[in-house]
N, C-alpha and C positions, 0 to 999 in steps of 0.2 A: 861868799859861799865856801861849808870848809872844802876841802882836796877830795879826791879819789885816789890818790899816790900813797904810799908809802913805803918805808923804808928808806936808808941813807944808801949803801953798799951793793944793795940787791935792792931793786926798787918792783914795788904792783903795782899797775894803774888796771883798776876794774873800770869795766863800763856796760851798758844798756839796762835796759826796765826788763821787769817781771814779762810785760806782754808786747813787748817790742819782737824783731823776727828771730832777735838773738843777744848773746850778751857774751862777753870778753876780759880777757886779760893780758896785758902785755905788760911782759918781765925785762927787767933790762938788768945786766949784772951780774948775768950769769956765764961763769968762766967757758972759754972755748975747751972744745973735746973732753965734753963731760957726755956721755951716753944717754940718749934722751927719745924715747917711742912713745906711742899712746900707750900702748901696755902699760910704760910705769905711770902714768898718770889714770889709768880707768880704774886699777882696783881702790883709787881713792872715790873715784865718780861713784862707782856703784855702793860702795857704802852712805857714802850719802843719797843715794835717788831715793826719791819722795816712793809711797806706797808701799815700803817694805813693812810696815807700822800700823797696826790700827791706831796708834795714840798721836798720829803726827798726820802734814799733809797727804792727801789722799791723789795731788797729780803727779801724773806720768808723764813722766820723762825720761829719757833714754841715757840725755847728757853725755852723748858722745861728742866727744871735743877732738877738735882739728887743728893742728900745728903748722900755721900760715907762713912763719918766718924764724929763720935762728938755726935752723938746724939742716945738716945735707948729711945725706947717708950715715944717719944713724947718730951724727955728732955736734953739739952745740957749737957755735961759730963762733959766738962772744959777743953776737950783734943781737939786738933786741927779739926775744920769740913773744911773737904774736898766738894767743890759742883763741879759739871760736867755740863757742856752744850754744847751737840753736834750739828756739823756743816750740816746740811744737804740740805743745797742751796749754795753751791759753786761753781760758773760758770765759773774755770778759765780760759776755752776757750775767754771770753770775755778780756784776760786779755794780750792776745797774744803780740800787738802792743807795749803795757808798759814794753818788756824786752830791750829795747833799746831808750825808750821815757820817760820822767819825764811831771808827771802831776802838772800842776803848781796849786800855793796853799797846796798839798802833801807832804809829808813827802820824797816822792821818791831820791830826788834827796839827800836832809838834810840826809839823812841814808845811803846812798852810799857813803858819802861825810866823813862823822863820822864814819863808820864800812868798808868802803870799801867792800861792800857784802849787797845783799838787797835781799827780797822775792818778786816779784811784782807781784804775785797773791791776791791781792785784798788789797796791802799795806804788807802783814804778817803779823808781830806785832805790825806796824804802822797804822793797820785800825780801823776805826769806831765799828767795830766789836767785837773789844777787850772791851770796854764800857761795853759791855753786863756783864761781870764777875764781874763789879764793881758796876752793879746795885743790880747782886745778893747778894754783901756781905755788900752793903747798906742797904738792908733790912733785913739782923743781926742785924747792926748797929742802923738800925732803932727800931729793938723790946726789944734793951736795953735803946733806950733811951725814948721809950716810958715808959719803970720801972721807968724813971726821971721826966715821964709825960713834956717832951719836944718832939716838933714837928719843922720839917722844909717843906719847899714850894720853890722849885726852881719853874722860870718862864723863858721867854724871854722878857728882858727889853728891846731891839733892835735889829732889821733887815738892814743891807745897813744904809743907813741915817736916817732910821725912827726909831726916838726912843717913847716909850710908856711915858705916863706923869702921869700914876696911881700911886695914892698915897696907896693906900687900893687894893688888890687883895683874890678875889672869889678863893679859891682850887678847886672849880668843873667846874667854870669856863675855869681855865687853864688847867683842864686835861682832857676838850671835846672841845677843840679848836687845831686845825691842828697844829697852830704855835708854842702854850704852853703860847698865847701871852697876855695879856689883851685887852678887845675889846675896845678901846678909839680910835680916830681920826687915830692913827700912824698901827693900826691894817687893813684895808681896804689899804693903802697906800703899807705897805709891801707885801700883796699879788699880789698886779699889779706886785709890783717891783720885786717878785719871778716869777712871768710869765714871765714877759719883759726877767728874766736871763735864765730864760730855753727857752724861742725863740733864744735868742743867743747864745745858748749851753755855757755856762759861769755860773760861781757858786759866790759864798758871804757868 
């Protein structure tokens, strides 16, 4: 089975399913007395929580995460931090049909095929879901490498066909627009083209 670890220096191990009570990450690697609160880790939580989007998942979740281990009065120790984020919109009823069906595009079938054994309550550890633990121990990652005074900016450079032709991208831009997208000619285009997939119950 592959890992759930990586990293060499600064190491992630994520873990738990979609509709398990919760799901985690523990970091190891990260230097002592480096200044570490929920604060700097929620305004990453909350740009990702589900529901801000009509063109994306529709559950809520709060994804407020708790710092178990690593850290005493405001400062990282050098020993492994442990964060927690619990599940508390699990609909597996919704999930009935999928113990016998593979959703295409999904992991479903790819992990049955590979383990012989799958979760199909909301994928398991094959969900979107699991994301959430790696934004949280991105934003470790990110207030060490802020000490390097480096910054990064994910976006979406493409939807379907429509790709963005931006040379230079706005960060407030991208993180108050639905798509994450630049608004250039190819931004209006993919939102038809997201409606168009959701009238036809079909995804991209």
């Amino acid at each position: 089975m592959s890992g759930s670890t990586f990293g060499r220096n600064f190491t992630v191990t994520t873990w738990g399913e979609s509709h398990g009570p919760s799901i985690g990450a523990v970091i190891d690697g990260a230097p002592a007395g480096l200044p570490l609160s929920i604060e700097d880790i929620m305004p990453f939580m909350n740009r990702r929580r589900p529901g801000q989007s009509p063109y994306a998942t529709q559950r809520k979740e709060t994804d407020e995460v708790q710092i178990l281990s690593g850290v005493y009065q405001g400062l990282t120790t050098g020993t492994p931090i442990s964060l927690l984020i619990s599940n508390t919109d699990q609909q597996s009823h919704d999930y009935l049909d999928l113990q016998s069906a593979y959703r295409p595009g999904h992991a479903d079938y790819t992990y049955e095929a590979k383990y012989g054994h799958r979760d199909p309550n909301g994928g398991g550890r094959s969900s979107g879901r699991e994301t959430a633990t790696r934004v949280a121990a991105g934003a470790v990652a990110q207030k060490i490498l802020q000490q390097l005074q480096i910054s990064i900016l994910g976006f979406t450079r493409a939807i379907g066909p429509f790709s963005s032709s931006a040379t230079t991208v706005n960060a407030n831009e991208i993180h108050q627009n639905p798509l994450r997208m630049p608004e250039d000619e190819a931004f209006p285009q993919a939102i038809a083209y997201l409606e168009e997939c959701q009238k036809k119950k079909t995804s991209v």
